[in-house]
N, C-alpha and C positions, 0 to 999 in steps of 0.2 A: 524425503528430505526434512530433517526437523530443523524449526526456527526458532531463535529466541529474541523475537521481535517484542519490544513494548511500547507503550504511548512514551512521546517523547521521542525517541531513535528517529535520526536524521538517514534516510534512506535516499538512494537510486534505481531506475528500474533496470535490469539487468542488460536490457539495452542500451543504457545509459539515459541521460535528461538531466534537468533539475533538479538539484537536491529537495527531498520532499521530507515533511514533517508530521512523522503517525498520529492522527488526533483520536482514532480511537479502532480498536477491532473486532470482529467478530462475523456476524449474518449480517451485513446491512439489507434494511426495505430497500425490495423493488431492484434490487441489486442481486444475481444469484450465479454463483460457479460451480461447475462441479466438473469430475473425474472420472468417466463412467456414472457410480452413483453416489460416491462421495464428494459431499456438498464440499468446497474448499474455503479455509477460511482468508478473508480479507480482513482490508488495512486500510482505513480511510484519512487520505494523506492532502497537506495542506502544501502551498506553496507559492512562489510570488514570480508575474513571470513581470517585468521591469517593478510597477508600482501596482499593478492588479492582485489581489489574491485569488490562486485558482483554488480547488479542489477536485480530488478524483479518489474512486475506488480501486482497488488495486489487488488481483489475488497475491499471498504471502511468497506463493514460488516464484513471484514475478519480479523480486525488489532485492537485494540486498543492502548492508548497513554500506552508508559513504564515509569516508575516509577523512 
């Protein structure tokens, strides 16, 4: 499945949640997915849950853009 995900694009995870905001992508440290043996790339997304700001990692197949 190709993506054309960029920093900036307000995303969901395909489960749904809170709208999440890509602060940047690629290999994160300490962070690692794969596919058999293809490493997958991720999307490290920001987001607020009342007044906290979270963060999390997130593989690319797992998010689409929100609406």
């Amino acid at each position: 499945m190709e993506n054309n995900f960029k920093v900036g694009d307000v995303v969901v995870l395909n489960s749904g949640g809170p709208r999440m905001t890509i602060v940047s992508m690629g290999k994160h440290e300490n962070n690692f997915a794969f596919d058999g043996n293809k490493e997958l790339l991720q999307a490290r997304c920001f987001w607020f849950n009342n007044i906290d700001l979270k963060e999390g990692i997130f593989t690319v197949e797992s998010l689409i853009l929100s609406r």
